[in-house]
N, C-alpha and C positions, 0 to 999 in steps of 0.2 A: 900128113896122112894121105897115101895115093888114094887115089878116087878106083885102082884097080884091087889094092890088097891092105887089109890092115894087119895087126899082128894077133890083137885079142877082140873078138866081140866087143861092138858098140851097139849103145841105144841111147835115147836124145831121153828123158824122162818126160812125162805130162807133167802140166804145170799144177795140177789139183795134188800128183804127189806130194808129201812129206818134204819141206823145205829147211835148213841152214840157215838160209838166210835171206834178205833183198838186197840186191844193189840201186845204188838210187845216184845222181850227180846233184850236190848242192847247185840252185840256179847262179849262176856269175856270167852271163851273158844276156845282156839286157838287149843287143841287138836281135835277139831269139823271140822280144816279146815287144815291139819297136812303140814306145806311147804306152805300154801297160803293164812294165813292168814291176809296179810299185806292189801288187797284189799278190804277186809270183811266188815270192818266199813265206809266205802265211798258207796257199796253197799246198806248196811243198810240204812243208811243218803237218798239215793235216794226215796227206798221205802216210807221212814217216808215226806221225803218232799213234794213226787207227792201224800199223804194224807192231809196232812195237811195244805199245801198251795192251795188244790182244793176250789172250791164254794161248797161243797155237806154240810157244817156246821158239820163234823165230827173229833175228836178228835183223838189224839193218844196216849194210855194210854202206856210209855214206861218204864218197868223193868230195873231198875240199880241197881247194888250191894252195893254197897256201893257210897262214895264221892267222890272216885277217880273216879270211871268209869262215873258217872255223868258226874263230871267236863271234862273228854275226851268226852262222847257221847255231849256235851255243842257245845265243840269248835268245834269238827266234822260237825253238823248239824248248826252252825250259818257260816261257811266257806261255805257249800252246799246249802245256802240260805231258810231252812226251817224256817219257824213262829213259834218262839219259844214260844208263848204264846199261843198257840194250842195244845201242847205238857206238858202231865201231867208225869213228873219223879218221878215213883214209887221205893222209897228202896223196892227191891226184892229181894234177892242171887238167883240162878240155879244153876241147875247143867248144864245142855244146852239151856235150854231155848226155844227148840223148840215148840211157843205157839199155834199150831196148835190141838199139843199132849196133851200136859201138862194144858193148861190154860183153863180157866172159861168154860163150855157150858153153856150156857142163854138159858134159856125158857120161855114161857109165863105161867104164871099160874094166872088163870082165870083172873083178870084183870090188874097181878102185874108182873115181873119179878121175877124170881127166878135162881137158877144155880142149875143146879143138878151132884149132885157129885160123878162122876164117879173114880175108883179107877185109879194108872197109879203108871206103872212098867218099865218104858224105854223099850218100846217094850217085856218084858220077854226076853232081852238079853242084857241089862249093868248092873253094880251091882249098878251104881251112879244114884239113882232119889229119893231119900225122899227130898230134895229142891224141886225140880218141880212137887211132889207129894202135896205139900200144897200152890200151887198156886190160887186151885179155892177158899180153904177156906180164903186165903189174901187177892181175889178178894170179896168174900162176904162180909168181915168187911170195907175193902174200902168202898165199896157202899152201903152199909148196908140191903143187901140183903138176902135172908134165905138161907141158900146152907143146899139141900136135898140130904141126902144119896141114892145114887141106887145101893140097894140091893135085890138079887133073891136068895130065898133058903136059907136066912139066913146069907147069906156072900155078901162084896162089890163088885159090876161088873168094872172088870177091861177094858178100853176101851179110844179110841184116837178119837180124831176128824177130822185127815184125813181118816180114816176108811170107812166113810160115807159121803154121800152126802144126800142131802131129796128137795124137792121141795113145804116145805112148805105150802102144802096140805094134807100130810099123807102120803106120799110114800118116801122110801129111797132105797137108792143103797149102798151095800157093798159086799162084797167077803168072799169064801166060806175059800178061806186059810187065809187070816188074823183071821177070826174067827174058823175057826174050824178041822184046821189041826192037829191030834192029836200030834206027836211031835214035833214040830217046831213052837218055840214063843208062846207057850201055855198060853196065857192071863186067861182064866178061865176053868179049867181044866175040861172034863166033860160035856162043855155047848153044845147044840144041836142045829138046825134051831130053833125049838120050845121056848126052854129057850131064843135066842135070841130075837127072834119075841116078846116075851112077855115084854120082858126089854124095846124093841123101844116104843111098848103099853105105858107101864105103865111110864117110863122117858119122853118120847118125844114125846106122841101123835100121834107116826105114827102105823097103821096099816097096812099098804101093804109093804112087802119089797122083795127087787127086787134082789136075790139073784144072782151074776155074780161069775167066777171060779177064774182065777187067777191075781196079778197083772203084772209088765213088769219087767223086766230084771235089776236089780241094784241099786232093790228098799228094802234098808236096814228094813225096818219096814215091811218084808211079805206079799203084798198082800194090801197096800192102795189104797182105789179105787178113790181119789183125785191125784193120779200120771196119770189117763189116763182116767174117765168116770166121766163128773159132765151136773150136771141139770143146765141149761142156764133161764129159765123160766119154770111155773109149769107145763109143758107138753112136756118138750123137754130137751135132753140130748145131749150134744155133746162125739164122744167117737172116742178115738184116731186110728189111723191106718197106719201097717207098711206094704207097699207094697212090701218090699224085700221080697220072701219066704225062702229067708239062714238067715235070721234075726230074733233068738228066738221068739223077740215080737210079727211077723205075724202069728204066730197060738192062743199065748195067746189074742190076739186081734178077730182074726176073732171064735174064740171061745167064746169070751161075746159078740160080733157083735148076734151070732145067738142066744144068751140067750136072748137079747133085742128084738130080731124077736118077741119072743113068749112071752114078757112081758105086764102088763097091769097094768096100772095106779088105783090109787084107786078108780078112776069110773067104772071102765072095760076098758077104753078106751087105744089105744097102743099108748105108747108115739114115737113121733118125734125123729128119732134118727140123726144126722150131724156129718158127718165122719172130723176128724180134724189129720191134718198130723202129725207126728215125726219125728224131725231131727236125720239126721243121728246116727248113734250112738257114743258116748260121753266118752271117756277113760281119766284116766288120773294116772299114774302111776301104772297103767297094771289093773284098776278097773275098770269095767263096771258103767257109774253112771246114774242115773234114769232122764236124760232129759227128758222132757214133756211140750208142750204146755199148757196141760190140767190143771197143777198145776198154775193156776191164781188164782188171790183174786178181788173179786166184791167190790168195794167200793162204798159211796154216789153219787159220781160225777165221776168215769172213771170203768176202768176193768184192771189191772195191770200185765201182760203177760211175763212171763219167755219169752227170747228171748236166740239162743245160734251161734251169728256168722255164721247161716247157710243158705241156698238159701228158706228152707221151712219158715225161718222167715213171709218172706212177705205173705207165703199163707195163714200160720196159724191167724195173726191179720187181716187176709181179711175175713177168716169164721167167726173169732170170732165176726166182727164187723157188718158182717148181722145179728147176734143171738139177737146181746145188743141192749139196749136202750141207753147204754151211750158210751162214748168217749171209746180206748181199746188202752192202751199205753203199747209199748214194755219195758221190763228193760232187762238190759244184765244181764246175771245170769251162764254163763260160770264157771266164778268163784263160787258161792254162791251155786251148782249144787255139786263141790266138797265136804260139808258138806252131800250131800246125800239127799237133799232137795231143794227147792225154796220158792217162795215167797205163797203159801197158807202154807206150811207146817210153816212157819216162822210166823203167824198172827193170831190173832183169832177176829172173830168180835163183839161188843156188841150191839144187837140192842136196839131202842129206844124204852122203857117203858111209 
């Protein structure tokens, strides 16, 4: 897909739409979770069951490597009580698996679904991802879907899908350092607001985008703007807030607080903004790690909320649950937070075609 023309209308969907399914990668990288990976797969199990046993008629399309790891993710999730005929086990190999990054972006094109295929480089900082680099196209012979190349200038756009948020109207949210920080994690060497803007254009249908500066503090992947600012419904954004001011994250915060001051939706109109708290800060063998309410996954039938043993727990599923229209259930993620992620960065969704 050129970033100057496409052939039929595109748009990216909101993730509160009407979903197909989730994609999910069984964990099989215990270097992902180095000393803690015993807990991982009971984690995982949870996520997969509070999908796939809800009423929302949504699936879980689940990555296994091979037979072994099946047969374990099997016994794992039939002991956690998941509906195992809800659950569709895909041979996949990864390298990590994080389907957030790596896996399918669905679009609508004109009346059909398509995936547009964006390049992926493990952030420009592992040397291991040609496995998770040919996820989308496994995903498109799966479903037998057309998976379009998105390319600008000639060359494939490198790009993740915690990066962004959109509200499925045209407007998206991402950050000026994941995208264009000249040496640090340099995804496409060169690219400019301009160059970007044009790609969200011509891939995804959006035209306004809502450029914010930086992301929060021990967040491996530079600057994802799904660790601390997502669109709740098409006019409204919830965005995290550290009230400490000896705490890095209260300036990186109240410095996109004031970018959103001045932002305007693809109408003109200024979106909604609902300030959501952050628990304390989160170490765990002398590493800052990226706790965040914000990093939830919208599914059919609930809202699925990193949770971390903290007092802001209760606050944060109390904002979240005046925003939703549906249920908004805590998972403890203490543990799964060590990998440098949570439960959006771990999921991708497919909507319904």
């Amino acid at each position: 897909m050129s970033a100057k023309a496409t052939r039929n209308p595109v748009r990216l969907p909101a993730e509160w739409e009407p979903h197909a399914a989730t994609w999910i990668t069984w964990p099989q990288a215990p270097g992902d979770w180095p000393g803690k990976f015993q807990p991982i797969p009971w984690a995982f199990a949870e996520i997969i069951r509070k999908i796939a046993n809800a009423d929302g008629n949504e699936r879980v399309r689940l990555a296994v490597a091979d037979e072994r790891v099946e047969k374990a993710a099997r016994g794992r999730l039939r002991k956690a009580g998941a509906d195992l005929s809800r659950i569709d086990f895909l041979r996949l190999p990864t390298d990590r698996g994080w389907m957030r990054d790596c896996g399918p972006c669905f679009v609508q094109q004109g009346e059909a679904l398509a995936i547009a295929g964006f390049g992926f480089d493990a952030w420009s900082k592992y040397p291991e991802f040609a496995l998770d680099a040919e996820v989308p196209a496994f995903a498109a012979r799966r479903l037998g879907l057309p998976l379009i190349p998105v390319l600008h200038e000639g060359r494939q756009v490198t790009f993740e899908g915690g990066a962004l948020d959109i509200n499925g109207r045209g407007t998206l949210v991402t950050t000026e350092e994941c995208c264009l920080h000249p040496d640090i994690q340099v995804r496409n060497p060169g690219f400019t607001h301009a160059d970007y803007e044009a790609v969200f254009k011509a891939a995804l249908g959006v035209g306004n985008t809502l450029w914010l500066a930086n992301g929060i503090a021990g967040d491996d992947t530079h600057g994802h703007v799904d660790d601390f600012c997502r669109f709740v419904d098409a006019r409204t954004l919830v965005l995290c807030e550290e009230k400490n001011p000896a705490d890095p994250n209260h300036g990186i915060l109240e410095e996109n607080r004031e970018r959103l001051e001045q932002a305007r939706l693809e109408d003109g109109a200024r979106p909604e903004v609902v300030r959501l708290p952050m628990p304390a800060p989160l170490h765990f063998d002398g590493l800052r790690l990226p706790a965040s309410y914000a990093n939830f996954l919208i599914t059919n039938a609930c809202v699925l909320v990193p949770t971390f043993n903290d007092p802001n727990d209760r606050l944060a599923l109390g904002v979240l649950s005046e925003v939703f229209d549906r249920p908004v259930v805590g998972i403890h993620a203490v543990d799964l937070v060590w990998g440098l992620g949570t439960i959006h960065c771990l999921t991708r969704q497919e909507p319904r075609g």
